[in-house]
N, C-alpha and C positions, 0 to 999 in steps of 0.2 A: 662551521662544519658542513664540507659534502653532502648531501641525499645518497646513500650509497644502497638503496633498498632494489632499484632495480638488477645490479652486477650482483647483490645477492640473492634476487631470486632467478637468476641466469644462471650463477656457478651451481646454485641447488638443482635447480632440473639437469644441469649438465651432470652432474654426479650421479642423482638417480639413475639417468639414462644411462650411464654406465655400469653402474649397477645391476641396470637391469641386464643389459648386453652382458655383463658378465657370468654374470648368472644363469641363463639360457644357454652360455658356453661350454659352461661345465657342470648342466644340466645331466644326472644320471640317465636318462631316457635320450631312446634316438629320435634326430630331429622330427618324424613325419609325429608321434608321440606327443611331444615339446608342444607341434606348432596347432594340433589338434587340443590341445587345452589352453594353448590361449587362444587361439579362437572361438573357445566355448567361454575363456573368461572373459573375453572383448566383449561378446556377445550378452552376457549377466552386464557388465557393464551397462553397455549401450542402454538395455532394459533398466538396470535399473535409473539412468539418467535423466530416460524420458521419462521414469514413471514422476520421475522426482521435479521436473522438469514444469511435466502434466498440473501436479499436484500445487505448484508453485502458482504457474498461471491460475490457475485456478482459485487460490486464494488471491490474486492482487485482483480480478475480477471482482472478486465478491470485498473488496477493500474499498474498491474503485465508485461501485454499484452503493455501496451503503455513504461513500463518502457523496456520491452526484445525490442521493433521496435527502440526505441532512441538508446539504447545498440549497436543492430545490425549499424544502422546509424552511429554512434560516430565510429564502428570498421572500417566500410567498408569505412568511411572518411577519418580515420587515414592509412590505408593501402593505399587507393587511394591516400591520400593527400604524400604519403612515393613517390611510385613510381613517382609521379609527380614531386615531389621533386629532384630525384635522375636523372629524364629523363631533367629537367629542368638545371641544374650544366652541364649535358653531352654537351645538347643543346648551354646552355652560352659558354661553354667554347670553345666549335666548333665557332659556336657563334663569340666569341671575335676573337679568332687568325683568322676567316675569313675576318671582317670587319676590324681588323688589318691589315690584307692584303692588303684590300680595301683602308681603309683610306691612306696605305703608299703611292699604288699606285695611288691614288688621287691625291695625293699631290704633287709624282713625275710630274704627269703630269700637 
């Protein structure tokens, strides 16, 4: 099967536009009328685009922002959680043959 998804949103805007063009044509009001309210609705438009636009950014900022502080956290875990790791095996292992010690001489006595 085809992909026919783009010819269909081709023929769809081709329609609307006509539509719309029709419509303005046999629009009851004279043209100076007409072309005065859409440009007030272009203009709502426009406004509302950016506002939506605005508010868009805005959120993948603060996505972006929360996802780089978890980032930096997961790093500065993993490195801190390394050397703890490595300090911790040094510590056991001292650690063990101390209490080794211990224990033998415990026991001796």
């Amino acid at each position: 099967m085809k992909d026919n998804s783009g010819k269909i949103i081709l023929a769809l805007l081709a329609g609307a536009s006509a539509g719309v063009i029709a419509g303005l044509m046999m629009a009851p009001d004279t043209g100076e009328v007409t072309r005065t309210s859409v440009k007030k609705w272009a203009s709502k438009m426009s406004k509302d685009l950016e506002k939506n636009l605005q508010t868009g950014l805005d959120e993948i900022k603060n996505m972006s922002a929360g996802a780089m502080d978890k980032f930096g956290e997961m790093k500065s875990g993993m490195s801190g959680s390394g050397s703890t790791t490595s300090g911790s095996q040094k510590s056991g292992t001292t650690g063990g043959n101390s209490s080794t010690g211990g224990s033998a001489t415990g026991g001796n006595a």
